[in-house]
Biopython code that builds the backbone (N, CA, C, O; Angstrom):
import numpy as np
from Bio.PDB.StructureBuilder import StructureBuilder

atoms = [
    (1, "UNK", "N", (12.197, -33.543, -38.718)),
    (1, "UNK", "CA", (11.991, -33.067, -37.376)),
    (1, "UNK", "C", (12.876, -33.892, -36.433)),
    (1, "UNK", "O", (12.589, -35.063, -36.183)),
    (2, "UNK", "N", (13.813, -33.363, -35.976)),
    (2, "UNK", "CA", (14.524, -33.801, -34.614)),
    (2, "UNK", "C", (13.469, -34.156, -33.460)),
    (2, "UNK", "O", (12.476, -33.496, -33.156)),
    (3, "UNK", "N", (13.928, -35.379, -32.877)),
    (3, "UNK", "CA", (13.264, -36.137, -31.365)),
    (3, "UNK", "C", (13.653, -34.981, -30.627)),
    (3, "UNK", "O", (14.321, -34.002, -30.958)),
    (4, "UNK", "N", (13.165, -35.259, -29.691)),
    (4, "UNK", "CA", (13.353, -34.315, -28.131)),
    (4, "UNK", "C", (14.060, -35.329, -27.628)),
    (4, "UNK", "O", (13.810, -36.531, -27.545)),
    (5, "UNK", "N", (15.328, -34.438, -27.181)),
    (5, "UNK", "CA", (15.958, -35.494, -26.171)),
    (5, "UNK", "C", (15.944, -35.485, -24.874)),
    (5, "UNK", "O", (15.863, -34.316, -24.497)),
    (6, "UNK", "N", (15.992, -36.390, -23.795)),
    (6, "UNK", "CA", (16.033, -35.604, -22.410)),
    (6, "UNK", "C", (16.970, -35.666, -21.675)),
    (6, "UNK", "O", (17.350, -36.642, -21.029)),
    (7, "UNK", "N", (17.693, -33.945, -21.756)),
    (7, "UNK", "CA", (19.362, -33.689, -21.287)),
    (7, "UNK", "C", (18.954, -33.896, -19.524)),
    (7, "UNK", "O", (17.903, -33.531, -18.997)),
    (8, "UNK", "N", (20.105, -34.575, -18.854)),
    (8, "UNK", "CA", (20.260, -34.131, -17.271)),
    (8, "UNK", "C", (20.686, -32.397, -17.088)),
    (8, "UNK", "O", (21.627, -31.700, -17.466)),
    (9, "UNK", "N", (19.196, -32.125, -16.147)),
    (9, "UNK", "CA", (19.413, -30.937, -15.637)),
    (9, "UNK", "C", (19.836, -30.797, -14.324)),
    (9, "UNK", "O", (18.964, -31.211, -13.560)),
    (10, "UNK", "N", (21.010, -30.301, -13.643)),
    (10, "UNK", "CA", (21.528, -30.462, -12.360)),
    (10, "UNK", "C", (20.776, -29.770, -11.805)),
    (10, "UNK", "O", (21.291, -29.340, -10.773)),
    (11, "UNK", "N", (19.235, -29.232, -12.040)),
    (11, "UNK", "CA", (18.289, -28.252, -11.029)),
    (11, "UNK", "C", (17.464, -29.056, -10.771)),
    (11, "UNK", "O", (16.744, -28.911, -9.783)),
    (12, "UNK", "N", (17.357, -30.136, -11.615)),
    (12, "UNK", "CA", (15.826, -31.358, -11.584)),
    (12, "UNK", "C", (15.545, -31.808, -10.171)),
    (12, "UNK", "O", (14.483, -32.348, -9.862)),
    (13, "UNK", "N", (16.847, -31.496, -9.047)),
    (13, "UNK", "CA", (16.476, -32.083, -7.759)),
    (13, "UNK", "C", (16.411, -31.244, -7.094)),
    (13, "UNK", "O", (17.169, -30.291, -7.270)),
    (14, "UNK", "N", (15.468, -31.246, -6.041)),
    (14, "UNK", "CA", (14.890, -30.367, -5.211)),
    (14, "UNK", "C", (16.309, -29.684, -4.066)),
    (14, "UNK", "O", (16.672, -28.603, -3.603)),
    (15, "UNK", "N", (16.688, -31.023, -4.047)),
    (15, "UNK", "CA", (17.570, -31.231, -2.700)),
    (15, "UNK", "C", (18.987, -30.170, -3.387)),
    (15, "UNK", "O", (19.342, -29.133, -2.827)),
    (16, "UNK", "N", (19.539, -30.628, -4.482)),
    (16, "UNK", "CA", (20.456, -30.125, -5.375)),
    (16, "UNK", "C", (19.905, -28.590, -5.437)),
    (16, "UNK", "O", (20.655, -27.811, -4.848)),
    (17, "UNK", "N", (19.053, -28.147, -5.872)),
    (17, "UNK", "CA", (18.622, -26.924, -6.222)),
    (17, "UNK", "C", (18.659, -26.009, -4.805)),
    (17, "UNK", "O", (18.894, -24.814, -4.984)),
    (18, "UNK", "N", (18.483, -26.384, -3.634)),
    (18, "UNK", "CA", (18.480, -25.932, -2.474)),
    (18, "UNK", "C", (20.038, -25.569, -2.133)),
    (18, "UNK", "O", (20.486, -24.470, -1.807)),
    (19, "UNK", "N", (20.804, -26.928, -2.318)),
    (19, "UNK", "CA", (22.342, -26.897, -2.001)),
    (19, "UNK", "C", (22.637, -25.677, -2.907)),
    (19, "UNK", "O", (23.580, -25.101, -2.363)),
    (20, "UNK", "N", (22.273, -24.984, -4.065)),
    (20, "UNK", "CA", (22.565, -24.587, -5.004)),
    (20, "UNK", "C", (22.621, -22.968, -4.492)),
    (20, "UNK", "O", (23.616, -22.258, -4.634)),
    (21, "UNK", "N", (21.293, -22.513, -3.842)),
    (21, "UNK", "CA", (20.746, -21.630, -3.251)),
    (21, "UNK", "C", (21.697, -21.357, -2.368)),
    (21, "UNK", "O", (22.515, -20.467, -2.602)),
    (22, "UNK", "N", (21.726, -22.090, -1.220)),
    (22, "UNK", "CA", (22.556, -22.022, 0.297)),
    (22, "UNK", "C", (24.320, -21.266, 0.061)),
    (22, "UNK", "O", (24.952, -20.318, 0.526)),
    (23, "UNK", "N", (24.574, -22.528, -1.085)),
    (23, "UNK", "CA", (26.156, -22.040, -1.671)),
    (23, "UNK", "C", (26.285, -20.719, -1.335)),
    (23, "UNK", "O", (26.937, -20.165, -0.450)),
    (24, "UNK", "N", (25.117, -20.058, -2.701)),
    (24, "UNK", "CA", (25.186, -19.052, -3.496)),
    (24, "UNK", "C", (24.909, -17.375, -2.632)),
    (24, "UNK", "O", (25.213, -16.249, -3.026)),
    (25, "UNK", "N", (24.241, -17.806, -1.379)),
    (25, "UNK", "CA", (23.843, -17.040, -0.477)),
    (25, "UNK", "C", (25.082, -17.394, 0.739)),
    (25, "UNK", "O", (25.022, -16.702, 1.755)),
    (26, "UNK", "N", (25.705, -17.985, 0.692)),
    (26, "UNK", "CA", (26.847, -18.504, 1.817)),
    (26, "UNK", "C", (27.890, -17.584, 1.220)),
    (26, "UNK", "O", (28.788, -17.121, 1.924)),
    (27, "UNK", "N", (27.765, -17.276, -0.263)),
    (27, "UNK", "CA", (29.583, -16.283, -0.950)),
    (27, "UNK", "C", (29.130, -15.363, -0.728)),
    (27, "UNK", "O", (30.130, -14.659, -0.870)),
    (28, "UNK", "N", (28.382, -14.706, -0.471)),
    (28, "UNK", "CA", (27.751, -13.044, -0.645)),
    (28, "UNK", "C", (28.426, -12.566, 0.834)),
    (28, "UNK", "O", (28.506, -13.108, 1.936)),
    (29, "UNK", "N", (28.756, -11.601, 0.421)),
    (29, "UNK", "CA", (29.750, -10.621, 1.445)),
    (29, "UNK", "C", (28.724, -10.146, 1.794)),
    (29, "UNK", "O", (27.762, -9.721, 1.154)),
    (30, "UNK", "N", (29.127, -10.290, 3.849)),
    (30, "UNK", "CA", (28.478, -9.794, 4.905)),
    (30, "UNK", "C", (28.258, -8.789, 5.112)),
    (30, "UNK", "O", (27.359, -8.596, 5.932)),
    (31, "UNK", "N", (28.786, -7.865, 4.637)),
    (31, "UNK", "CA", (28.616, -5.769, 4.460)),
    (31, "UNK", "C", (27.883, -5.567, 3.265)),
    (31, "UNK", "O", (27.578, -4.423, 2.929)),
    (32, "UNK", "N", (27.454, -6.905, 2.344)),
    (32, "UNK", "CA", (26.670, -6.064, 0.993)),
    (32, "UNK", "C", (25.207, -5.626, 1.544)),
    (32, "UNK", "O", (24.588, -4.972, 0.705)),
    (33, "UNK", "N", (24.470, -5.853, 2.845)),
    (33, "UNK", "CA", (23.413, -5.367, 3.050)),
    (33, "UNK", "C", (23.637, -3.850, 3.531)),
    (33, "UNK", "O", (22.849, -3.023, 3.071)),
    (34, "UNK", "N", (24.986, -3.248, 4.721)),
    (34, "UNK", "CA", (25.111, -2.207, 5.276)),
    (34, "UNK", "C", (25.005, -1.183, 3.653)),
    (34, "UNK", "O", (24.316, -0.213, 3.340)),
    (35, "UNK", "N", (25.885, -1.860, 3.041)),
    (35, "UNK", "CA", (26.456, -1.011, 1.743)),
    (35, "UNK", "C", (25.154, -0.512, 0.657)),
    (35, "UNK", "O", (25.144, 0.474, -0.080)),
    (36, "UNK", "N", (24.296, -1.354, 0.809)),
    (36, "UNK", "CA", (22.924, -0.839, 0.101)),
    (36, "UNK", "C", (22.021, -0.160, 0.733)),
    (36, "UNK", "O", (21.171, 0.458, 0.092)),
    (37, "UNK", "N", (22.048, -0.148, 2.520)),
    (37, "UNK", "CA", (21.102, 1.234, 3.426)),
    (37, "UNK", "C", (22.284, 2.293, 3.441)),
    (37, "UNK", "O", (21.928, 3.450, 3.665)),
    (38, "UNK", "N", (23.540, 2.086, 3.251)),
    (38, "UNK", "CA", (24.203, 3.488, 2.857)),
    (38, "UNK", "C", (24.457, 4.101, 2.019)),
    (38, "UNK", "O", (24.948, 5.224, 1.901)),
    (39, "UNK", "N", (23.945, 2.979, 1.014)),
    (39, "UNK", "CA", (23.578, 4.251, -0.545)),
    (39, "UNK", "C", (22.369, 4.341, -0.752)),
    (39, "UNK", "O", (22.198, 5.263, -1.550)),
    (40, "UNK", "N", (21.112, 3.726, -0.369)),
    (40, "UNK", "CA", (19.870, 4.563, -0.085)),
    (40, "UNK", "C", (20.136, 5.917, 0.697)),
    (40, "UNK", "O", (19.962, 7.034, 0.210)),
    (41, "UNK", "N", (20.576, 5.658, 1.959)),
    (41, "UNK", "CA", (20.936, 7.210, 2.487)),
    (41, "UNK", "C", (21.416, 8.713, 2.045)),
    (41, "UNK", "O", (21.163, 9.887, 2.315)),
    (42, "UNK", "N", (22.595, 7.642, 0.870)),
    (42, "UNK", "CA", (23.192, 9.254, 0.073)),
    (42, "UNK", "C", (22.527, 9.361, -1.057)),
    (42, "UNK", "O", (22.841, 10.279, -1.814)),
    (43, "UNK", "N", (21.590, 8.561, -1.380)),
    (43, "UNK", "CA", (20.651, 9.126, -2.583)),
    (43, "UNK", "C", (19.282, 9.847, -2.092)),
    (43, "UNK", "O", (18.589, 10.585, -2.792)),
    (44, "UNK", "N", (19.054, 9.507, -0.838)),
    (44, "UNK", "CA", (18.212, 11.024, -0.053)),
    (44, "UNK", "C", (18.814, 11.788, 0.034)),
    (44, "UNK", "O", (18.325, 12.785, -0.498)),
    (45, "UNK", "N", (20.217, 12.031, 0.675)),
    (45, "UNK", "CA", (21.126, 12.869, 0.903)),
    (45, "UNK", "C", (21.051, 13.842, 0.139)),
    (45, "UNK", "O", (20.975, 15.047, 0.381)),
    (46, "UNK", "N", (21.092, 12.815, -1.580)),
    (46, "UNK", "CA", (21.269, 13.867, -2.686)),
    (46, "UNK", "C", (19.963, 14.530, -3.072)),
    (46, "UNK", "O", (19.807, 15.689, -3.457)),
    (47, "UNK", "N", (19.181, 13.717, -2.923)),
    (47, "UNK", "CA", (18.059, 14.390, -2.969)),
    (47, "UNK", "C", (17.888, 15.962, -2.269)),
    (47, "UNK", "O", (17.644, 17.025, -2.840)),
    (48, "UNK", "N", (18.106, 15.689, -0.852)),
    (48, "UNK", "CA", (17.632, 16.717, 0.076)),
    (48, "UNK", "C", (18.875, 18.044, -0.642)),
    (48, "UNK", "O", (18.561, 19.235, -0.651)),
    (49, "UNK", "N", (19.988, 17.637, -1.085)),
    (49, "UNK", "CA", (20.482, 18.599, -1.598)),
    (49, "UNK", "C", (20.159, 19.471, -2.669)),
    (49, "UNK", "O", (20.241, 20.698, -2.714)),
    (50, "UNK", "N", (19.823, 18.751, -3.425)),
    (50, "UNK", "CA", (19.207, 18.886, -4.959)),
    (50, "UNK", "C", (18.292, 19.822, -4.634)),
    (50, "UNK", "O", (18.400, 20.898, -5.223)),
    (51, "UNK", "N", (17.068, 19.645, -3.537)),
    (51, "UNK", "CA", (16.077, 20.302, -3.287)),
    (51, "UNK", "C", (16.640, 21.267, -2.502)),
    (51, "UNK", "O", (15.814, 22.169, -2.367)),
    (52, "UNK", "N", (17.559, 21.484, -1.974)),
    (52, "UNK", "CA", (17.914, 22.885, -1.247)),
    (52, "UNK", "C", (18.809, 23.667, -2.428)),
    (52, "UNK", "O", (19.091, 24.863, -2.356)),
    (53, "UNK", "N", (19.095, 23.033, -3.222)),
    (53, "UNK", "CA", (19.449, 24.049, -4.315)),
    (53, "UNK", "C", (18.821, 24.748, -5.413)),
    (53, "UNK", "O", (19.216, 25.541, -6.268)),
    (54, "UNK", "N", (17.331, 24.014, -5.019)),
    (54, "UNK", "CA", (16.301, 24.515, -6.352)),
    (54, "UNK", "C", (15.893, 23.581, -7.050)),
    (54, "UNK", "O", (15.410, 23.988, -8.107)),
    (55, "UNK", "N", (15.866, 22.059, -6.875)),
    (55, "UNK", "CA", (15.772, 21.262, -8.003)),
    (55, "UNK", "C", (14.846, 20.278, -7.256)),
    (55, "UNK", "O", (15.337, 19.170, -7.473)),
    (56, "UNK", "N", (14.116, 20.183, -6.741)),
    (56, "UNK", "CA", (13.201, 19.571, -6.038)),
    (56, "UNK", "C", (12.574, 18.197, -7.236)),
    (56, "UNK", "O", (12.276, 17.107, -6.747)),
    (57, "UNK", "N", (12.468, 18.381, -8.447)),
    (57, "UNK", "CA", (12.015, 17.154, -8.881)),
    (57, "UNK", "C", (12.884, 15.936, -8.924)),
    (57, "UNK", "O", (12.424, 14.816, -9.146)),
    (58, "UNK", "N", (14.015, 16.153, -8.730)),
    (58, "UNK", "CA", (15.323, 14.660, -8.715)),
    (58, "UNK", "C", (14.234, 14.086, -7.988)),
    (58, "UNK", "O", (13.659, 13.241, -8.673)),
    (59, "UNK", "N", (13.666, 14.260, -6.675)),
    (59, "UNK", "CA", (13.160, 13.347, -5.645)),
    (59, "UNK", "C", (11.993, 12.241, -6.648)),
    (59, "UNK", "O", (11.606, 11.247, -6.034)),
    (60, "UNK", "N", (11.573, 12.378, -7.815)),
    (60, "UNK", "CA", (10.800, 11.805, -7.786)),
    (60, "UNK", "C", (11.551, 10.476, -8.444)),
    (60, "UNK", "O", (11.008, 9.402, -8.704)),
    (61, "UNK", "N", (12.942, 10.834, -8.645)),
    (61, "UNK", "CA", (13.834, 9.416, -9.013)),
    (61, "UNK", "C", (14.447, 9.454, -7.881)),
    (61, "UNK", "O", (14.029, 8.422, -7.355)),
    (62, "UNK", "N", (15.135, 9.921, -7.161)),
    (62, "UNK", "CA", (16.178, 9.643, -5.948)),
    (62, "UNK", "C", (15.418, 8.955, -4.417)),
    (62, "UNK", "O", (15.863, 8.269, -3.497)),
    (63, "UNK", "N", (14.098, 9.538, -4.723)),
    (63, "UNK", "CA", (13.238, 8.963, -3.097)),
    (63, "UNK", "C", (13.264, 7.507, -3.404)),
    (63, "UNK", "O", (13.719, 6.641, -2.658)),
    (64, "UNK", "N", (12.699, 7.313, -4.649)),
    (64, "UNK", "CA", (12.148, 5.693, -4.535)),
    (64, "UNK", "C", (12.814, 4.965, -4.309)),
    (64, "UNK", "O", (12.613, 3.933, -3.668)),
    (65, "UNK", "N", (14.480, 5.620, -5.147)),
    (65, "UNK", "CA", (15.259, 4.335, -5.808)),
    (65, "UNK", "C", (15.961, 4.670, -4.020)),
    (65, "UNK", "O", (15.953, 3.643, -3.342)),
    (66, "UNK", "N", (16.451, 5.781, -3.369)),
    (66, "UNK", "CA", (16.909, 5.621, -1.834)),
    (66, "UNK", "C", (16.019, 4.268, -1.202)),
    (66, "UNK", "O", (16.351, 3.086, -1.282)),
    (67, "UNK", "N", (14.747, 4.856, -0.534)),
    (67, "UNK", "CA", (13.937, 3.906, 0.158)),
    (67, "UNK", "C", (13.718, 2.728, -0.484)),
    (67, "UNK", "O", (13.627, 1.814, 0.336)),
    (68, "UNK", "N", (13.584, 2.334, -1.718)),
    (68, "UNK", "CA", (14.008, 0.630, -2.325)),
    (68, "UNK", "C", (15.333, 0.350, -1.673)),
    (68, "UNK", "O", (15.270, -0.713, -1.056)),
    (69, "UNK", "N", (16.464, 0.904, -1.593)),
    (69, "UNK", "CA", (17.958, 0.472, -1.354)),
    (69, "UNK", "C", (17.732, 0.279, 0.204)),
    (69, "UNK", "O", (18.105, -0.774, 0.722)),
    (70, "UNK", "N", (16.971, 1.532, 1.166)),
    (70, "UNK", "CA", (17.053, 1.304, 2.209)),
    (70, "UNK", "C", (16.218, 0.086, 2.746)),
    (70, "UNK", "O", (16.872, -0.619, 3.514)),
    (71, "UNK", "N", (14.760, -0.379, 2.496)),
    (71, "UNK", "CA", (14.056, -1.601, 2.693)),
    (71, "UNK", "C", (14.960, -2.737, 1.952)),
    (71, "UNK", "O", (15.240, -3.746, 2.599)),
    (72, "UNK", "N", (15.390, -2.609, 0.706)),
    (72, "UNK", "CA", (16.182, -4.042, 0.436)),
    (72, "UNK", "C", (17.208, -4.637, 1.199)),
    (72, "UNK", "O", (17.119, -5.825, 1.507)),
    (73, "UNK", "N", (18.060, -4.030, 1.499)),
    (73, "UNK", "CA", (19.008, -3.568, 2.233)),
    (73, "UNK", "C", (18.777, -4.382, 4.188)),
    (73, "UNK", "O", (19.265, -5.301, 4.847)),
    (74, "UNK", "N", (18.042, -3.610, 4.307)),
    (74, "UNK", "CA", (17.326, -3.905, 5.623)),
    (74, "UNK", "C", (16.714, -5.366, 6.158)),
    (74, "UNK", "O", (16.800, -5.849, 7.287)),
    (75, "UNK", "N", (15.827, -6.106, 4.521)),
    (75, "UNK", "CA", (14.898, -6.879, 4.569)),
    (75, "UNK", "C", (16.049, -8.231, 4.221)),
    (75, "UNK", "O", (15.910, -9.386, 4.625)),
    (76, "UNK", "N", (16.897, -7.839, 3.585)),
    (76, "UNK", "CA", (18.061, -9.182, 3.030)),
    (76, "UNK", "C", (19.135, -9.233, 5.037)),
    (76, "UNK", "O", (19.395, -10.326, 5.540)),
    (77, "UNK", "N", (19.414, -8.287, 5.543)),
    (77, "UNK", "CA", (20.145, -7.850, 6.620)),
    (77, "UNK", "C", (19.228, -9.124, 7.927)),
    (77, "UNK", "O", (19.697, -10.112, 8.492)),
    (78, "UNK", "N", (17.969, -8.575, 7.991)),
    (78, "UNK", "CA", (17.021, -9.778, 8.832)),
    (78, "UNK", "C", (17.228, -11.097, 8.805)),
    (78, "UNK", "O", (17.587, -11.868, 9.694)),
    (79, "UNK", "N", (16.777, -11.383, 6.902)),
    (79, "UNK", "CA", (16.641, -12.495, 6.596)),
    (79, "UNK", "C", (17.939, -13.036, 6.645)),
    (79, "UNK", "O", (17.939, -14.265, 6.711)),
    (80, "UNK", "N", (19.124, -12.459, 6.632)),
    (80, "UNK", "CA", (20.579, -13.069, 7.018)),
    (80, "UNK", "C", (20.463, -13.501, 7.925)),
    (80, "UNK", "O", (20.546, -14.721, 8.067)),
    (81, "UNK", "N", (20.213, -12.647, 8.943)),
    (81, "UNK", "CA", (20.470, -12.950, 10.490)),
    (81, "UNK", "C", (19.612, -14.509, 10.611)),
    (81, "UNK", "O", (20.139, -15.619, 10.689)),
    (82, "UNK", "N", (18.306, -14.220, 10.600)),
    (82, "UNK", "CA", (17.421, -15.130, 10.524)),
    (82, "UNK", "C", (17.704, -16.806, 10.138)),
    (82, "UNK", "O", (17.598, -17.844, 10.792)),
    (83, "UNK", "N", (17.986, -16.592, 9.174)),
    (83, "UNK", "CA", (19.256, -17.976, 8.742)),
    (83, "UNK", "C", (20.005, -18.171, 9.293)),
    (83, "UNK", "O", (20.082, -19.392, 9.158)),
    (84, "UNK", "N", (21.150, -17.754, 10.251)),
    (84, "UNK", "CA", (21.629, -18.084, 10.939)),
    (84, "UNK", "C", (21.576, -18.608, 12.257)),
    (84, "UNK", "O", (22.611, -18.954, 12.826)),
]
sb = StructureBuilder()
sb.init_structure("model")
sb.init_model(0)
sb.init_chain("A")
sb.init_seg("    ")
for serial, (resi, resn, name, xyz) in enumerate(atoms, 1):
    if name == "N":
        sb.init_residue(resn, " ", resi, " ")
    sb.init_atom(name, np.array(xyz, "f"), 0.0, 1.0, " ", f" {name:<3s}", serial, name[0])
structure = sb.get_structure()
């Protein structure tokens, strides 16, 4: 049976793990929130099409996954601002 060894984990510090966070949320492009309430939009879009052509059940995949894109979208857009 092999010992347990104990490797340095660069997450073990609170302070480090935060810097880690901030980085990682500092590279994220400033339009990736617009870009996820405008493809919630065209996946109602498609929806509402779908259903004017006769196909009314897409909505029960296209509503959720739209309005998830549009609240995610929205709720990351705040919390940007908010941080700043």
């Amino acid at each position: 049976m092999l010992p347990y060894s104990k490797m340095s984990n660069p997450y073990d510090d609170d302070t480090q793990r935060m810097a880690q966070v901030e980085a990682r949320l500092d590279t994220r492009p400033p339009w990736r929130s617009a870009l996820l309430v405008v493809g919630g939009c065209a996946a109602i879009a498609l929806f509402g099409a779908l259903a004017w052509a006769g196909l009314p059940g897409s909505g029960l995949i296209l509503v959720p996954i739209g309005l998830g894109m549009i609240l995610g979208g929205g709720i990351e857009w705040v919390l940007g601002h908010l941080g700043t």
